[in-house]
ChimeraX commands (.cxc) that place a marker at each C-alpha (Angstrom):
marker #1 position 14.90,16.44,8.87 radius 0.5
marker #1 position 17.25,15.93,6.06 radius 0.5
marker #1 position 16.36,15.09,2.70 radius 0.5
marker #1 position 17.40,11.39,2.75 radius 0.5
marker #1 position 15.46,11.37,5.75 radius 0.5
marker #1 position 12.49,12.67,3.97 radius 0.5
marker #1 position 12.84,10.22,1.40 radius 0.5
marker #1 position 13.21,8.13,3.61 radius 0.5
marker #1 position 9.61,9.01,5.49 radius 0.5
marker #1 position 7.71,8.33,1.95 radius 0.5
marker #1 position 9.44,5.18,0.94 radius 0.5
marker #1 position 8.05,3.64,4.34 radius 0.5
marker #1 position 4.60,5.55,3.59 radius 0.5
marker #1 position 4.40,4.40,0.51 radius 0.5
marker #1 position 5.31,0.96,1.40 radius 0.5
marker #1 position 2.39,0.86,4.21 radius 0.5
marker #1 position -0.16,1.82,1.55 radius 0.5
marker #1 position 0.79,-1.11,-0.59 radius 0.5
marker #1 position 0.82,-3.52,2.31 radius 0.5
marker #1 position -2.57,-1.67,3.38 radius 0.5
marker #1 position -3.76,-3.45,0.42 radius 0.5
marker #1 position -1.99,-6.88,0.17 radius 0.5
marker #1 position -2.74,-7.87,3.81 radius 0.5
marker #1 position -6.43,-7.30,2.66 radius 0.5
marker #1 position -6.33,-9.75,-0.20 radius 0.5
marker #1 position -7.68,-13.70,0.47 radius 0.5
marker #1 position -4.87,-16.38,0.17 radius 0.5
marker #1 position -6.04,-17.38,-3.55 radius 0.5
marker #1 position -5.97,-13.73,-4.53 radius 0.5
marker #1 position -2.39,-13.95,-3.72 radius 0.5
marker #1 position -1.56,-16.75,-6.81 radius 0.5
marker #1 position -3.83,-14.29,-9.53 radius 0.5
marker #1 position -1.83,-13.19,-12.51 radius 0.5
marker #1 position -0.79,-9.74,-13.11 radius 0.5
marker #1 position -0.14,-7.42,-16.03 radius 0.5
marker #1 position 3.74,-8.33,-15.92 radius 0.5
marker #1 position 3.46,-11.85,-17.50 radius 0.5
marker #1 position 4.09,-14.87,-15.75 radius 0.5
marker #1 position 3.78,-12.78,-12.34 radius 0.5
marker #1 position 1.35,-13.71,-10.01 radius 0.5
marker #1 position 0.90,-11.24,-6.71 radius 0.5
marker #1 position 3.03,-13.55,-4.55 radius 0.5
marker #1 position 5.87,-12.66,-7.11 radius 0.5
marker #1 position 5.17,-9.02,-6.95 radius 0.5
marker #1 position 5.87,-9.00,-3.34 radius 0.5
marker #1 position 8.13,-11.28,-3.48 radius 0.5
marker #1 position 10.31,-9.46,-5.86 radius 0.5
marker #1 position 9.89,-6.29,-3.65 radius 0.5
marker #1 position 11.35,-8.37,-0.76 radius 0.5
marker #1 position 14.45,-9.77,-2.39 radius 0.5
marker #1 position 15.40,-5.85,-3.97 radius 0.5
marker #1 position 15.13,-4.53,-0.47 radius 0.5
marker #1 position 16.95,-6.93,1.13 radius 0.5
marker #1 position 19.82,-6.07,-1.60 radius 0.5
marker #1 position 19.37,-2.85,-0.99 radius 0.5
marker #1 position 19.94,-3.42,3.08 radius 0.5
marker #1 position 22.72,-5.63,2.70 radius 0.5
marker #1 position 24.40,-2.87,-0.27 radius 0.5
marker #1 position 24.00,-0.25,2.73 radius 0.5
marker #1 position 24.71,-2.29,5.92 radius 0.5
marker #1 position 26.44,-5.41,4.55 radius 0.5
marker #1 position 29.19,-4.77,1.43 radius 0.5
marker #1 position 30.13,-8.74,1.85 radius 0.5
marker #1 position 26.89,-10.16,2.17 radius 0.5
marker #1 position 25.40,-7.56,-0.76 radius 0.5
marker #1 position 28.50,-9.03,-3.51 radius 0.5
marker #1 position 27.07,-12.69,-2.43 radius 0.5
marker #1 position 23.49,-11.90,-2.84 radius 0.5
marker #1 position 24.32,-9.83,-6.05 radius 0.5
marker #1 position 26.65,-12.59,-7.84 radius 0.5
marker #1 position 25.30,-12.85,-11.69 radius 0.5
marker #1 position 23.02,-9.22,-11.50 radius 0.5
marker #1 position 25.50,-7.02,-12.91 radius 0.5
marker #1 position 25.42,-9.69,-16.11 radius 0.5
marker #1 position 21.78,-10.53,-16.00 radius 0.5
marker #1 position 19.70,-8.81,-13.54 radius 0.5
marker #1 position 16.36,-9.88,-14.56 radius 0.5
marker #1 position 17.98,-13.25,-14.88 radius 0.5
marker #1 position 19.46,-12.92,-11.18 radius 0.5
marker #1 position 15.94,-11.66,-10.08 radius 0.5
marker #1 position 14.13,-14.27,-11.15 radius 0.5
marker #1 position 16.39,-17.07,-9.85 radius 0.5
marker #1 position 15.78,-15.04,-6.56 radius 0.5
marker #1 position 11.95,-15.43,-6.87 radius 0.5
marker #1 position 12.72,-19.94,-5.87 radius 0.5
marker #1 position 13.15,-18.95,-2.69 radius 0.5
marker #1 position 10.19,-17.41,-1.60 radius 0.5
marker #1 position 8.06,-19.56,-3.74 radius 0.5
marker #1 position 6.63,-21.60,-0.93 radius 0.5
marker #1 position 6.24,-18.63,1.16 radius 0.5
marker #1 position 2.52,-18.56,1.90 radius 0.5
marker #1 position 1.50,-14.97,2.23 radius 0.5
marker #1 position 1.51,-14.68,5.65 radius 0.5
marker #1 position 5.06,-15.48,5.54 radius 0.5
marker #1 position 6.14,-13.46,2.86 radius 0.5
marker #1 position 4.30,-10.61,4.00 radius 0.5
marker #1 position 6.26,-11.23,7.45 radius 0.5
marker #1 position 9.12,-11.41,4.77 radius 0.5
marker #1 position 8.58,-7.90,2.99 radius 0.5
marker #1 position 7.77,-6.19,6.13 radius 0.5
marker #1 position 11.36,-7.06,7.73 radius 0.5
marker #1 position 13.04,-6.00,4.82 radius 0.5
marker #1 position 11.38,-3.06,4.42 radius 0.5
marker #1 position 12.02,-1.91,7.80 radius 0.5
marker #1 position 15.79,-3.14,7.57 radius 0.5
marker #1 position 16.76,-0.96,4.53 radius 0.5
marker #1 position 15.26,2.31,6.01 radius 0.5
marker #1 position 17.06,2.05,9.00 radius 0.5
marker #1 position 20.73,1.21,6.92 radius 0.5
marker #1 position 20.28,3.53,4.49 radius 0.5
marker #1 position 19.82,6.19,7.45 radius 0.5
marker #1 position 22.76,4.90,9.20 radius 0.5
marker #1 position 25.07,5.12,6.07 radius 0.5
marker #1 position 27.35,8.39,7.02 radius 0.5
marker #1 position 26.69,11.56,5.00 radius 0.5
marker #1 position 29.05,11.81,1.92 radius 0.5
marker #1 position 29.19,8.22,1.46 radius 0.5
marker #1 position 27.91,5.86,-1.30 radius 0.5
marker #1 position 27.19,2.89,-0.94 radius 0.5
marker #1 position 27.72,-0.58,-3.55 radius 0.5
marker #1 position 25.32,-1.23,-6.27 radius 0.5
marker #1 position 24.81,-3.58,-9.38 radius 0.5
marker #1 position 26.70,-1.37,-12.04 radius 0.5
marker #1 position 27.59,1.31,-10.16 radius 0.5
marker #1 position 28.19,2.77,-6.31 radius 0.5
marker #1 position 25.31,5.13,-5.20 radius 0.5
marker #1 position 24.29,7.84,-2.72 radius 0.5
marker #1 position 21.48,6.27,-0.14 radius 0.5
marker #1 position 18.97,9.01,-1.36 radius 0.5
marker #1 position 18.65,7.64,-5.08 radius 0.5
marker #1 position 18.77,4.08,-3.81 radius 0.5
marker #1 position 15.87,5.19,-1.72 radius 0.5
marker #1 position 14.15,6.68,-4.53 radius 0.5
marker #1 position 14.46,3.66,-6.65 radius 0.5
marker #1 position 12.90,1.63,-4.07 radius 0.5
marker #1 position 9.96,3.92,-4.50 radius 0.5
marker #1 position 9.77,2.91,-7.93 radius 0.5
marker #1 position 10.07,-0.35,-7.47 radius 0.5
marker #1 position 7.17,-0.34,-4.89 radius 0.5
marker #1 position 4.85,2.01,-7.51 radius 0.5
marker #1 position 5.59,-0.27,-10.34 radius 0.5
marker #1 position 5.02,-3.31,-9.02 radius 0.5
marker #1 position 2.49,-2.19,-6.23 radius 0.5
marker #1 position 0.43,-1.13,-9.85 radius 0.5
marker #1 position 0.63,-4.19,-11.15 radius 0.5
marker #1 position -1.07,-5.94,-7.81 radius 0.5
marker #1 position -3.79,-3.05,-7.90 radius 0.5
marker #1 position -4.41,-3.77,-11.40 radius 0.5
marker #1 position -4.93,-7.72,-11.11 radius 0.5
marker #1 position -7.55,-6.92,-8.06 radius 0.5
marker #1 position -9.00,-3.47,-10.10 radius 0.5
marker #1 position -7.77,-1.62,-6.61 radius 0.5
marker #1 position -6.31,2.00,-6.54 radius 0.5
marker #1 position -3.10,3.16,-4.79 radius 0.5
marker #1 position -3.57,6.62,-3.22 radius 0.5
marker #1 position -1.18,8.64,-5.24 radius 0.5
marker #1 position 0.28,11.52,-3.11 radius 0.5
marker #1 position 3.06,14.30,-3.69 radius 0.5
marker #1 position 5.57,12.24,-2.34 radius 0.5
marker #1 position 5.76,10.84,-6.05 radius 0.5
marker #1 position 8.07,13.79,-5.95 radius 0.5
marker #1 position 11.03,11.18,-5.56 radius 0.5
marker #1 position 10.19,9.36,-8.15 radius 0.5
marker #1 position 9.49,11.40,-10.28 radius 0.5
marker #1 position 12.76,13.37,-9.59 radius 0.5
marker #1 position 14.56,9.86,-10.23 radius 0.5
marker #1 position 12.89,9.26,-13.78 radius 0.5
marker #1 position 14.22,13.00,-15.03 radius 0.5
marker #1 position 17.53,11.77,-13.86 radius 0.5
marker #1 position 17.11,8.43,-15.61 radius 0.5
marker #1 position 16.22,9.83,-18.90 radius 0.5
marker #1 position 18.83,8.11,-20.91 radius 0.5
marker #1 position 17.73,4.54,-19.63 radius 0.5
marker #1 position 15.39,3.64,-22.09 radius 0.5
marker #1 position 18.08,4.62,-25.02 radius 0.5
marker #1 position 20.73,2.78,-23.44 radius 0.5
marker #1 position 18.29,-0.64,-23.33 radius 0.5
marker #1 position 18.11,-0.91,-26.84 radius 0.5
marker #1 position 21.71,0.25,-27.36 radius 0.5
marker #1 position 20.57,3.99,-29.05 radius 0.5
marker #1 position 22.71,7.07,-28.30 radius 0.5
marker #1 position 20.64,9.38,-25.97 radius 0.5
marker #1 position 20.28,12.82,-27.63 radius 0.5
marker #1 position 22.47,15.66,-26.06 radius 0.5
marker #1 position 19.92,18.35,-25.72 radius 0.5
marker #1 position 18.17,18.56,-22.68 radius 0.5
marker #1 position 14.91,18.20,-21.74 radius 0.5
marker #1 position 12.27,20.30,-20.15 radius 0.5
marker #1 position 9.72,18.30,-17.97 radius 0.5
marker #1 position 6.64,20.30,-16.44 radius 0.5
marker #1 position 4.36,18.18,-14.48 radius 0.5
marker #1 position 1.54,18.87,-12.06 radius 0.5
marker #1 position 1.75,16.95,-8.92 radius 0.5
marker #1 position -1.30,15.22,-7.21 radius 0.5
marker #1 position -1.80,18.51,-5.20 radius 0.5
marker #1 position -1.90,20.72,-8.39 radius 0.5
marker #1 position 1.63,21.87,-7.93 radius 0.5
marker #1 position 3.56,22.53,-10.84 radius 0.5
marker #1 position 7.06,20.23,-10.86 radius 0.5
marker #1 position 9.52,21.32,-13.32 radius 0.5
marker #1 position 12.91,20.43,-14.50 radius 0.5
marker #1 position 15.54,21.22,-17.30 radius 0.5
marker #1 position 15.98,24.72,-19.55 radius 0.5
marker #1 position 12.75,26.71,-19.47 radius 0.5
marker #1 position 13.47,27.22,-23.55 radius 0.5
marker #1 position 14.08,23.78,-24.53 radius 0.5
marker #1 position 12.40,22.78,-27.45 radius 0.5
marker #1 position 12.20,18.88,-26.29 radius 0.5
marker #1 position 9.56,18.86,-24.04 radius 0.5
marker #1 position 7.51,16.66,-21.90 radius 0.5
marker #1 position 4.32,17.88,-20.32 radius 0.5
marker #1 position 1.19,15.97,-17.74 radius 0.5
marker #1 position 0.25,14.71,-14.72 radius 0.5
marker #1 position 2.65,13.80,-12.78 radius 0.5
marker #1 position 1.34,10.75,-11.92 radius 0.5
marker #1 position 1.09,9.54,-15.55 radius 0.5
marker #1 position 4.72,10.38,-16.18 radius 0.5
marker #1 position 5.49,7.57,-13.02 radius 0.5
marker #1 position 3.26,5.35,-14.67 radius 0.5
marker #1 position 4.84,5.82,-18.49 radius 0.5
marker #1 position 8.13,6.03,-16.86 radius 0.5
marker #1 position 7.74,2.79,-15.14 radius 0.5
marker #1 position 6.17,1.44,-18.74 radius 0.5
marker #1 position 2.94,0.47,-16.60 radius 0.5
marker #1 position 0.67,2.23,-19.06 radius 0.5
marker #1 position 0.89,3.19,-22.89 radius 0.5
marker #1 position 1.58,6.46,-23.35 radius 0.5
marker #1 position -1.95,6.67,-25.71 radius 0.5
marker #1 position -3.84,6.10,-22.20 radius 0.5
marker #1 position -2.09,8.83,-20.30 radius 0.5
marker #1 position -2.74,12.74,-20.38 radius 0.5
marker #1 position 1.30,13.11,-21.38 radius 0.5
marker #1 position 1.96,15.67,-24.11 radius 0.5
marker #1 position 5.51,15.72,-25.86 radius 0.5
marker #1 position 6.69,18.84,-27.83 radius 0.5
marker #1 position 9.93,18.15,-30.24 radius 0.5
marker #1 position 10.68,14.31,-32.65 radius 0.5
marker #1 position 13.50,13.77,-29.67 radius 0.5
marker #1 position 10.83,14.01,-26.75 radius 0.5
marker #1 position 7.89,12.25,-28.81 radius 0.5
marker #1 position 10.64,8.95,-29.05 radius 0.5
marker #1 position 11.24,9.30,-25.92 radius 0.5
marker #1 position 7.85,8.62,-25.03 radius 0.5
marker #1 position 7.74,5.57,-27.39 radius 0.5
marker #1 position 10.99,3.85,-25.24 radius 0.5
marker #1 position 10.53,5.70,-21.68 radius 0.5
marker #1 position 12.38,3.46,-19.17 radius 0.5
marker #1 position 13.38,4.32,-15.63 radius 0.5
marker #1 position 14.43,1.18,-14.34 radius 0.5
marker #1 position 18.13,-0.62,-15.92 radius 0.5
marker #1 position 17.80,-3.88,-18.24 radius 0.5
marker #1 position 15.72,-4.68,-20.75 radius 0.5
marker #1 position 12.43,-2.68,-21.70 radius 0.5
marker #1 position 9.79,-5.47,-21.84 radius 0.5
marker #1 position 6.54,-5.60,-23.22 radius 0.5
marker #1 position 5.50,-2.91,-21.88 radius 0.5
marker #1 position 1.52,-2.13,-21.59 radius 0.5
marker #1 position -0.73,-2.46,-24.96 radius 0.5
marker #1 position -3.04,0.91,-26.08 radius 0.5
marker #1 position -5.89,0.67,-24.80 radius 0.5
marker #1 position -5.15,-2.39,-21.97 radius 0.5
marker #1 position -6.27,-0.21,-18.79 radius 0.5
marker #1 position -8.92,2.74,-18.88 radius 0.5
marker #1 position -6.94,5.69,-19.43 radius 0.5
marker #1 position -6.23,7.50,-16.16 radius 0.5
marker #1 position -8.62,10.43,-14.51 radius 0.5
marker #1 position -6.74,13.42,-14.53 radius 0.5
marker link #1:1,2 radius 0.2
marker link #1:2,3 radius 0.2
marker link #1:3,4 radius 0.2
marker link #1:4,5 radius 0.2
marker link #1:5,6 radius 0.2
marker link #1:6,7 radius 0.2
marker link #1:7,8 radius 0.2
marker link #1:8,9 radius 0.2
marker link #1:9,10 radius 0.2
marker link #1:10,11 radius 0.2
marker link #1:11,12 radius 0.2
marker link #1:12,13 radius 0.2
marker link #1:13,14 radius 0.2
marker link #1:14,15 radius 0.2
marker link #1:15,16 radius 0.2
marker link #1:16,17 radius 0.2
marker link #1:17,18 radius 0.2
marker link #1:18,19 radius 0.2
marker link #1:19,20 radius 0.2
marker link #1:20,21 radius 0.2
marker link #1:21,22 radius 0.2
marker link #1:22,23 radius 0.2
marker link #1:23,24 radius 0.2
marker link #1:24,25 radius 0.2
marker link #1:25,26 radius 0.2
marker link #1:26,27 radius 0.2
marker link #1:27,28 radius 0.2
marker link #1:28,29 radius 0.2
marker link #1:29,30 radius 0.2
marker link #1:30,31 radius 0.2
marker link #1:31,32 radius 0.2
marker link #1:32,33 radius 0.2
marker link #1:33,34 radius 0.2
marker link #1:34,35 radius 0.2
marker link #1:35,36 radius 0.2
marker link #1:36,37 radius 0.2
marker link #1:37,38 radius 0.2
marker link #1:38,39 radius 0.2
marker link #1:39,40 radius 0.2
marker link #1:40,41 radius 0.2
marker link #1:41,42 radius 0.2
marker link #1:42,43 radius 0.2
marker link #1:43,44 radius 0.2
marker link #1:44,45 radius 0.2
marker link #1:45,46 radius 0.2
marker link #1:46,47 radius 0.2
marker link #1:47,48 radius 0.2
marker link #1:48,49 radius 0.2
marker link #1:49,50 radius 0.2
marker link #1:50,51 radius 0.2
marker link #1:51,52 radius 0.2
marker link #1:52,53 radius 0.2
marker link #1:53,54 radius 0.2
marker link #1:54,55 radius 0.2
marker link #1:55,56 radius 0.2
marker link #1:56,57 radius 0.2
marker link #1:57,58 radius 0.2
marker link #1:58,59 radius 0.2
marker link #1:59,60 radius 0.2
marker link #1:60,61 radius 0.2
marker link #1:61,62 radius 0.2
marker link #1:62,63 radius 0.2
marker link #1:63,64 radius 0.2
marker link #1:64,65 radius 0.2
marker link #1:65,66 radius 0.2
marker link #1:66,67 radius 0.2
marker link #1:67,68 radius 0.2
marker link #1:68,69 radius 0.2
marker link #1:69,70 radius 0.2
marker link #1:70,71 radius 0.2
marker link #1:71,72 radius 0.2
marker link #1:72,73 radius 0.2
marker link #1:73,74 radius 0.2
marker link #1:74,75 radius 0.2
marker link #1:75,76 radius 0.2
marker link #1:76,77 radius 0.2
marker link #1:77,78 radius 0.2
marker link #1:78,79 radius 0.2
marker link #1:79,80 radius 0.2
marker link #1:80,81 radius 0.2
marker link #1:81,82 radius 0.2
marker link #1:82,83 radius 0.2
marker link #1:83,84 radius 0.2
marker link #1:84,85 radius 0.2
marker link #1:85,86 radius 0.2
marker link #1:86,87 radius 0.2
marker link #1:87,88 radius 0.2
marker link #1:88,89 radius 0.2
marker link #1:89,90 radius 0.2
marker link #1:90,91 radius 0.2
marker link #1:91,92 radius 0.2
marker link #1:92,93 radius 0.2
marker link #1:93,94 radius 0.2
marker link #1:94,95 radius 0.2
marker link #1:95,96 radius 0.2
marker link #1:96,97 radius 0.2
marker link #1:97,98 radius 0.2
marker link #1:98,99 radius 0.2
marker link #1:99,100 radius 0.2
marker link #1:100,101 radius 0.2
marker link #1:101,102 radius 0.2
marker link #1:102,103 radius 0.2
marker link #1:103,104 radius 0.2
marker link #1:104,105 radius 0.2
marker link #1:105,106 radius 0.2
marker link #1:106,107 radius 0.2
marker link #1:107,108 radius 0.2
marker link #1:108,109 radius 0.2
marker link #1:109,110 radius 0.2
marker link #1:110,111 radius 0.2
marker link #1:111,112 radius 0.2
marker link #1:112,113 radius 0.2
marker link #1:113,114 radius 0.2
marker link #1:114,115 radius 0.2
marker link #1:115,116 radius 0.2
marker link #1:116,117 radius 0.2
marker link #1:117,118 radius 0.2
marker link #1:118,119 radius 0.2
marker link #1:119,120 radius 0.2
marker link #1:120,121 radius 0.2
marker link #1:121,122 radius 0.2
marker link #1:122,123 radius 0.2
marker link #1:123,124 radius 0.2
marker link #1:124,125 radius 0.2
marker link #1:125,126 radius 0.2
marker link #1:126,127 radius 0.2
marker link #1:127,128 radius 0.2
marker link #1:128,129 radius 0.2
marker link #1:129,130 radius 0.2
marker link #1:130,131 radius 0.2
marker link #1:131,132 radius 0.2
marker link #1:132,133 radius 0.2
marker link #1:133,134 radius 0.2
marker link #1:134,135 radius 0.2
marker link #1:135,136 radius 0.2
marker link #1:136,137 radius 0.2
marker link #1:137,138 radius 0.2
marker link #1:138,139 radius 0.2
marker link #1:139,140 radius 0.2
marker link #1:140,141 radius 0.2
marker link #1:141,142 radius 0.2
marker link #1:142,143 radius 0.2
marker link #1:143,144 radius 0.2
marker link #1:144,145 radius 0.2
marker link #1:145,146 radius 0.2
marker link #1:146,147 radius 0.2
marker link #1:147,148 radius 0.2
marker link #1:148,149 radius 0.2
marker link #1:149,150 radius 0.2
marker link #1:150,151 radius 0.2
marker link #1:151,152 radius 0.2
marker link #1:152,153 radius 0.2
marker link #1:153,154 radius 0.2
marker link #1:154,155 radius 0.2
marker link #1:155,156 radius 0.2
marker link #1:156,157 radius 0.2
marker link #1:157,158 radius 0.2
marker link #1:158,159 radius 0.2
marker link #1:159,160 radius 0.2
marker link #1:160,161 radius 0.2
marker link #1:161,162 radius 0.2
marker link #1:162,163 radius 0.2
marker link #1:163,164 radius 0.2
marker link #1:164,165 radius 0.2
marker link #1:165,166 radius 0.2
marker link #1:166,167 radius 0.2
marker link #1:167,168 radius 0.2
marker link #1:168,169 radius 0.2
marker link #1:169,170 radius 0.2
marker link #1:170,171 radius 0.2
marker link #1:171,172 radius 0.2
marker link #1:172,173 radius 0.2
marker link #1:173,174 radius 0.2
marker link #1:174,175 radius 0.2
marker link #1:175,176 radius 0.2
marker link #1:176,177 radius 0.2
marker link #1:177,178 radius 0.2
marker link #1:178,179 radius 0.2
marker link #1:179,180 radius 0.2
marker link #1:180,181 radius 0.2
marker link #1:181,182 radius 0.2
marker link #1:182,183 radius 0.2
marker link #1:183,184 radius 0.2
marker link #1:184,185 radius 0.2
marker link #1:185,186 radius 0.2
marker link #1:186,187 radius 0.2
marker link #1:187,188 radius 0.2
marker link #1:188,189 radius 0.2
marker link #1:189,190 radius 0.2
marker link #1:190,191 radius 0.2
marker link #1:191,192 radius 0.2
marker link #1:192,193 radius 0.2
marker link #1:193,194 radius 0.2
marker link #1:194,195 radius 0.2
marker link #1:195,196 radius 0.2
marker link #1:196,197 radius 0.2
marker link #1:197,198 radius 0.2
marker link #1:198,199 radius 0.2
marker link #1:199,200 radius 0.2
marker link #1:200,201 radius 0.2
marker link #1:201,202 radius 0.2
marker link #1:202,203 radius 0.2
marker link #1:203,204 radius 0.2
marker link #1:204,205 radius 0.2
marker link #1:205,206 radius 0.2
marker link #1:206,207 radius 0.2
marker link #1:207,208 radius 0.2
marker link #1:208,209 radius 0.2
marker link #1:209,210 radius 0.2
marker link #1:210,211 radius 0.2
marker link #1:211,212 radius 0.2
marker link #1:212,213 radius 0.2
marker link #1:213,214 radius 0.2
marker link #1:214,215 radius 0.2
marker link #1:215,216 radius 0.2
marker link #1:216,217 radius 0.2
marker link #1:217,218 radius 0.2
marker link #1:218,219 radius 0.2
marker link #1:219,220 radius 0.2
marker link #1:220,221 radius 0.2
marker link #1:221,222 radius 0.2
marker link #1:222,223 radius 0.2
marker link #1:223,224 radius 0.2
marker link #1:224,225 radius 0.2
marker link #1:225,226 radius 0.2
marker link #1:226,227 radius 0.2
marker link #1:227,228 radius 0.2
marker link #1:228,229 radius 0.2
marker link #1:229,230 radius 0.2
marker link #1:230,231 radius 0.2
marker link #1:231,232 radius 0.2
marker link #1:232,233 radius 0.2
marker link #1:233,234 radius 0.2
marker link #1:234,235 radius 0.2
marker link #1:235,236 radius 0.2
marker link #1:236,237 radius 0.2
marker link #1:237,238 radius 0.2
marker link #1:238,239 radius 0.2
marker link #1:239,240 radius 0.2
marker link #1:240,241 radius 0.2
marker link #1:241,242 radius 0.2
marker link #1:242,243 radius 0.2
marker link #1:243,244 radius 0.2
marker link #1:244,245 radius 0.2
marker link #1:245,246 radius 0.2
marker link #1:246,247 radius 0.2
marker link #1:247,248 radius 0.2
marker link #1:248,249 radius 0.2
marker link #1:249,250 radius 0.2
marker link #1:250,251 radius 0.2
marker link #1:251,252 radius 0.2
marker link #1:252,253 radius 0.2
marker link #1:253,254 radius 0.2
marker link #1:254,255 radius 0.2
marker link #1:255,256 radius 0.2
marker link #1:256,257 radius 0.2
marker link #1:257,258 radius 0.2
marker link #1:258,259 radius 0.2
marker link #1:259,260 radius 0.2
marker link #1:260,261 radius 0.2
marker link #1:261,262 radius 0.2
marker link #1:262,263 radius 0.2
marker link #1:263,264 radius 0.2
marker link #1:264,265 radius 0.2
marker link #1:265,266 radius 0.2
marker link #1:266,267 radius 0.2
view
């Protein structure tokens, strides 16, 4: 199996264990509000649906991905929003009909994408393997949001590996949304994976560091939690900041979560 196809494997697993608990959820659970504001559950999947079916068409479909993408590389959340009309009288049989096609559609043309080749996305071209691992932060950051406005829990398993691997290599994104220069040193992240594994990444002797569960640097990384309700530690001023502005998604930062909002998280 190659590695794409191993990310691959989890973005579809992942995806099932979300839908595992949408599919469960009564029609009028579908219209509650969630911590993103102005977001009801039919949004979150909704959302989900029109990213992947970007992400198909950027992988199968060049023409048909500069169409759907026309206004995102100016105003994503703009363009994403605007994209949110047309499922909007989607009930949520058919938008989980919806969701479940376009999940399946992106797997298989991001696998069929030959090796060595990128493939178009909203500021710039991409390998398949990190669009696949931002789809699996797009499903554990809004998938979080749904499990929060029922008071569910996602099984969190090591293949948070990919995501988690994407956020190191999307440090700079939170600097970049509020127009700061990232800092040039390097940091070192050490976190322990659901299994107990130790995950690390950067210079052993950095002196910015960034320390936790793993899954609490997906969910601080994501800005689904405040760091004061996560087990995180930072070491250095430049990793304590980034903390504060932790981003791993393009566009602007957003509310974020309050202190305090969610019971902090059982490590």
């Amino acid at each position: 199996m190659s590695e794409l196809d191993d990310v691959l494997r989890d973005l579809t697993a992942e995806g099932d264990e979300l839908d595992r608990l949408v599919s469960s959820l009564d029609p009028e659970q579908w219209r509650l509000p969630t911590p993103a504001p102005g977001w009801t559950i039919h949004d979150q999947i909704a959302h989900l649906s029109f990213i992947f079916r970007l992400a198909g068409a950027a992988a199968s479909d060049p023409e048909k991905f500069k169409a759907l993408a026309t206004g995102a590389e100016e105003d994503f959340e703009g363009a994403v929003n605007a994209a949110l009309g047309s499922y909007a009288d989607d009930s949520p049989e058919v938008l989980l009909g919806r969701w479940r096609a376009e999940r399946a559609a992106v797997v298989q043309a991001l696998a069929a994408v030959p090796a060595g080749q990128v493939v178009p996305w909203l500021v710039n071209p991409l390998p398949p393997i990190i669009l696949a691992c931002a789809g699996i932060m797009e499903q554990f950051a809004h998938g979080q949001d749904i499990a929060d406005a029922v008071g569910a829990e996602l099984e969190r398993t090591d293949r948070l590996a990919h995501l988690v691997v994407f956020a190191v290599l999307t440090r700079d994104f939170g600097y970049l949304a509020r127009d700061l220069t990232p800092p040039a040193t390097e940091f070192r992240f050490e976190l322990t994976s659901p299994s107990g594994e130790l995950w690390a990444f950067g210079p052993e002797d950095s002196e910015q560091r960034i320390s936790g569960p793993a899954v609490d640097f997906c969910l601080l990384a994501t800005r689904r939690r405040h760091r004061d309700d996560l087990a995180l530690t930072a070491t250095g001023d430049e990793a304590d900041h980034w903390m504060d502005i932790a981003q791993c998604y393009r566009g602007p930062a957003g509310a974020g979560r309050a202190p305090g909002q969610f019971a902090p998280v059982a490590v």
